[in-house]
BATOR-646175 format. One record per residue (C-alpha): y, z, x. Coordinates in steps of 0.5 Angstrom, whole numbers, plus 500, padded with zeros to 3 digits. Example, Ala and Ser with C-alpha at 12.3 -4.5 7.8 and 13.67 -1.06 7.14 Angstrom:
<nukols>
+-----+-----+-----+
!   Y !   Z !   X !
+-----+-----+-----+
! 491 ! 516 ! 525 !
! 498 ! 514 ! 527 !
+-----+-----+-----+
</nukols>
This chain:
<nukols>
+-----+-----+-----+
!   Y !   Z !   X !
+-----+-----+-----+
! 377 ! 554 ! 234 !
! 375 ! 559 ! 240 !
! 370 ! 565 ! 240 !
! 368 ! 569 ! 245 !
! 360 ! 570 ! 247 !
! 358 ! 578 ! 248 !
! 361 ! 584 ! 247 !
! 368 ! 588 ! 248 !
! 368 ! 592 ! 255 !
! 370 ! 599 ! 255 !
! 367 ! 600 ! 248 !
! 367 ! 608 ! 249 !
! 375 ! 607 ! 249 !
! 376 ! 610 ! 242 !
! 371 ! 616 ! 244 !
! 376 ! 620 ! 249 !
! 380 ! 625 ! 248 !
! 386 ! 626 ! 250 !
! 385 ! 633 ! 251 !
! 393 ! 635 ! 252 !
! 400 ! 633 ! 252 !
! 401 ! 633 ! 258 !
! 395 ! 628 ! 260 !
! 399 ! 623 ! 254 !
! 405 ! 624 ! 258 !
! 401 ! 622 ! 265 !
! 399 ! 616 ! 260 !
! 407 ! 614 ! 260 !
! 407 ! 616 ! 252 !
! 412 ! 620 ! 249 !
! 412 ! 625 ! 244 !
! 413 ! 623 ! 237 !
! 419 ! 627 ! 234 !
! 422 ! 628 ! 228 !
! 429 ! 628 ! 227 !
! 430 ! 630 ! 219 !
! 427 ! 636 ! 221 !
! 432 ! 638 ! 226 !
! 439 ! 640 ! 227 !
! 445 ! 636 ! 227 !
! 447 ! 638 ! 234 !
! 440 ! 636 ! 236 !
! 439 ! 628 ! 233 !
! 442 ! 623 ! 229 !
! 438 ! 624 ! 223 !
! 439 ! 632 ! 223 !
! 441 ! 637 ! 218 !
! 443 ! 636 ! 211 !
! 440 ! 641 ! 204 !
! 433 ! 642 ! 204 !
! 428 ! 635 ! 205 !
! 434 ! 631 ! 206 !
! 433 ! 623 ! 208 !
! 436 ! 621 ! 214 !
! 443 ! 619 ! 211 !
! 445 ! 613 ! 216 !
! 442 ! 607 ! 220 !
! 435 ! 609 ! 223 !
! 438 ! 611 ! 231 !
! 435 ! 614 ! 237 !
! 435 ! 621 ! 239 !
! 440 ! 617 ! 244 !
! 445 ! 614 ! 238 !
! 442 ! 607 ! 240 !
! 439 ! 603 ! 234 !
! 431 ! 604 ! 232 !
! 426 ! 602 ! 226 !
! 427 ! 594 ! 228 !
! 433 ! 593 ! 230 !
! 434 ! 588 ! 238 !
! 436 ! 591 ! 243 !
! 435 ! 587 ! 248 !
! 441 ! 583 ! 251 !
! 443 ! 576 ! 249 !
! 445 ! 573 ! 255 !
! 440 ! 577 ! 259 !
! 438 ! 572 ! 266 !
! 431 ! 572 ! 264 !
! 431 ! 570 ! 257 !
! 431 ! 563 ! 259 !
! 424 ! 564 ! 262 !
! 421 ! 567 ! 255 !
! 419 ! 560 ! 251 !
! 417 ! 564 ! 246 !
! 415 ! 571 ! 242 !
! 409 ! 574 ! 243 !
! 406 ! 573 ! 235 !
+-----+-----+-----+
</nukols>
């Protein structure tokens, strides 16, 4: 069993405010888009009559598979470096 004696550093995080979008993006965070209430030609997820589901396998704006799929390589070199998954 492990503790850690005192306090977190940086209790003040949870207080900033981000202020605009365009500070989150300096942050490296994109936007949180939905594609259901897009158009067909703009996402995977879009189109259909009214509040429709998305219809298909969960995708990226880009096609790729999304919502718990791997996407990452099998026989990627550095694969063989991870021991194990972060838990």
């Amino acid at each position: 069993c492990m503790a850690t004696i005192g306090q977190v550093s940086n209790i003040d995080h949870e207080n900033i405010t981000i202020g605009k979008a365009g500070r989150s993006r300096w942050l490296g965070f994109r936007p949180s888009v939905r594609g259901v209430v897009m158009n067909p030609v703009d996402h995977p997820h879009g189109g259909g009559e009214g509040r429709s589901s998305i219809g298909r396998a969960p995708t990226t704006p880009w096609g790729k598979p999304a919502l718990g799929h791997r996407t990452r390589k099998k026989k990627k070199a550095s694969n063989r470096l991870i021991v194990k998954r972060r838990a």
